[in-house]
TIPALO-52585 format. One record per residue (C-alpha): chain; x, y, z. Coordinates in pm, whole numbers. Layout:
# residues N
NODE lodren x y z
NODE A X Y Z
...
This chain:
# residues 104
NODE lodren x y z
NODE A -3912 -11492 -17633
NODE A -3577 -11543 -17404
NODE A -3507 -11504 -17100
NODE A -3130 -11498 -17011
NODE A -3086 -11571 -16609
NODE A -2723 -11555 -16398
NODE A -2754 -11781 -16027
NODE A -2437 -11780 -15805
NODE A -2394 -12003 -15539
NODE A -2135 -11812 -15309
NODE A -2023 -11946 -14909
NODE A -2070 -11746 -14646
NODE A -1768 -11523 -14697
NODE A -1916 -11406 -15025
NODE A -1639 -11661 -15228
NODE A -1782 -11768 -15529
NODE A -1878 -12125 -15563
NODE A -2048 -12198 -15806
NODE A -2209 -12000 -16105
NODE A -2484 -12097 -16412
NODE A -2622 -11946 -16708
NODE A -2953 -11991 -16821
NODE A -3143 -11939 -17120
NODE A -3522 -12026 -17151
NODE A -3709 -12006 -17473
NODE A -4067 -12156 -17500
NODE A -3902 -12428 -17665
NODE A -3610 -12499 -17460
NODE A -3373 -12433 -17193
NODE A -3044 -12422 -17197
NODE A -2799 -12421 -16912
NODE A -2395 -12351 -16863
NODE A -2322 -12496 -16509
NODE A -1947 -12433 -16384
NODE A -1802 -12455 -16043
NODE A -1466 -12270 -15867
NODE A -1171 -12528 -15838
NODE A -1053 -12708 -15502
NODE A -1272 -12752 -15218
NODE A -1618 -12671 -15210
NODE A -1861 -12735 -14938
NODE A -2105 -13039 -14941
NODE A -2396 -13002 -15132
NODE A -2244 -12696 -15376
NODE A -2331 -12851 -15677
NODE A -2666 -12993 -15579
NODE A -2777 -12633 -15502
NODE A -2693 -12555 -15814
NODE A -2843 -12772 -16020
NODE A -3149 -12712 -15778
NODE A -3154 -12312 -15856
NODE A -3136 -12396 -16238
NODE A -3425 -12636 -16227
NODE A -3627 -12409 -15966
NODE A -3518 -12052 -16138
NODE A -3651 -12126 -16526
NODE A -4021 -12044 -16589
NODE A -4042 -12274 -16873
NODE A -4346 -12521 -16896
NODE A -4237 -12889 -16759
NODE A -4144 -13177 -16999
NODE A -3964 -12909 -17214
NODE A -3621 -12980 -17333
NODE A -3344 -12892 -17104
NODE A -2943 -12917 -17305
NODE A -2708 -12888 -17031
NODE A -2355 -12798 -16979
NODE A -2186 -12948 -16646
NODE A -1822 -12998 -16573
NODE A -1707 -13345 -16690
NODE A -1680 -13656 -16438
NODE A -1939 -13415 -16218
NODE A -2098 -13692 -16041
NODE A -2331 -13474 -15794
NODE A -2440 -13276 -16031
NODE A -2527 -13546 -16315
NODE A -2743 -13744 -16014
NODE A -2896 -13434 -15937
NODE A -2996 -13354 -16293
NODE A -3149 -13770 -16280
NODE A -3326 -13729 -15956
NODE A -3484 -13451 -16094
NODE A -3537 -13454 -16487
NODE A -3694 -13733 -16683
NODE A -3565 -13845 -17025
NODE A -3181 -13769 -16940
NODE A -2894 -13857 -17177
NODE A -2538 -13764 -17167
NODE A -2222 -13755 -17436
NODE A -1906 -13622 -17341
NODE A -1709 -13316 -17480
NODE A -1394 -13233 -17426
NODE A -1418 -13115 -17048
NODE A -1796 -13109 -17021
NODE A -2084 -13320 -17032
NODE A -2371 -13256 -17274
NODE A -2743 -13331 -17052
NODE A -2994 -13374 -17287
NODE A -3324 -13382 -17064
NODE A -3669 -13302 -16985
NODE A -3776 -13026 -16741
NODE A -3938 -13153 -16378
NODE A -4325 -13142 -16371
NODE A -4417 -12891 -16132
């Protein structure tokens, strides 16, 4: 079983801010986090990383291989506040997550 998800995070203008794909198998989940260039409001990335970890249906303490932009500081604490077991390697212009999903 899979279950292939799309969240935007747009402003209030409709813009685009932020954008994720998500892929949950009983297994694992995987997530592709990106964000638009330049300026983005306070908070952006947190909500995104939020609406990945809230959105997925899969059982908690599964393993969660994320994709963030590299030297994303807000979202890599977000990912630590919330996950448990959380590693990171670099590559190229991402970061690798390698984590546990929250407990209910």
């Amino acid at each position: 079983m899979s279950d292939a998800q799309h969240i935007t995070i747009d402003d209030d203008d409709g813009r685009l801010l932020a954008e994720a794909d998500v892929r949950a198998t009983n297994q694992v989940v995987r997530a592709e986090l990106r964000v638009e260039a330049g300026h983005l409001p306070p908070g952006t990335r947190t909500r995104l990383v939020d609406a990945v970890l809230d959105l997925t249906n899969a059982e908690p303490g599964i393993p969660l291989n994320a994709t963030l932009p590299a030297g994303d500081a807000e979202m890599l604490q977000r990912m630590r506040e919330r996950c448990t077991a959380v590693t990171t390697r670099a590559a190229g212009a991402t970061c690798q997550v390698d984590a546990h999903t929250p407990a209910g």
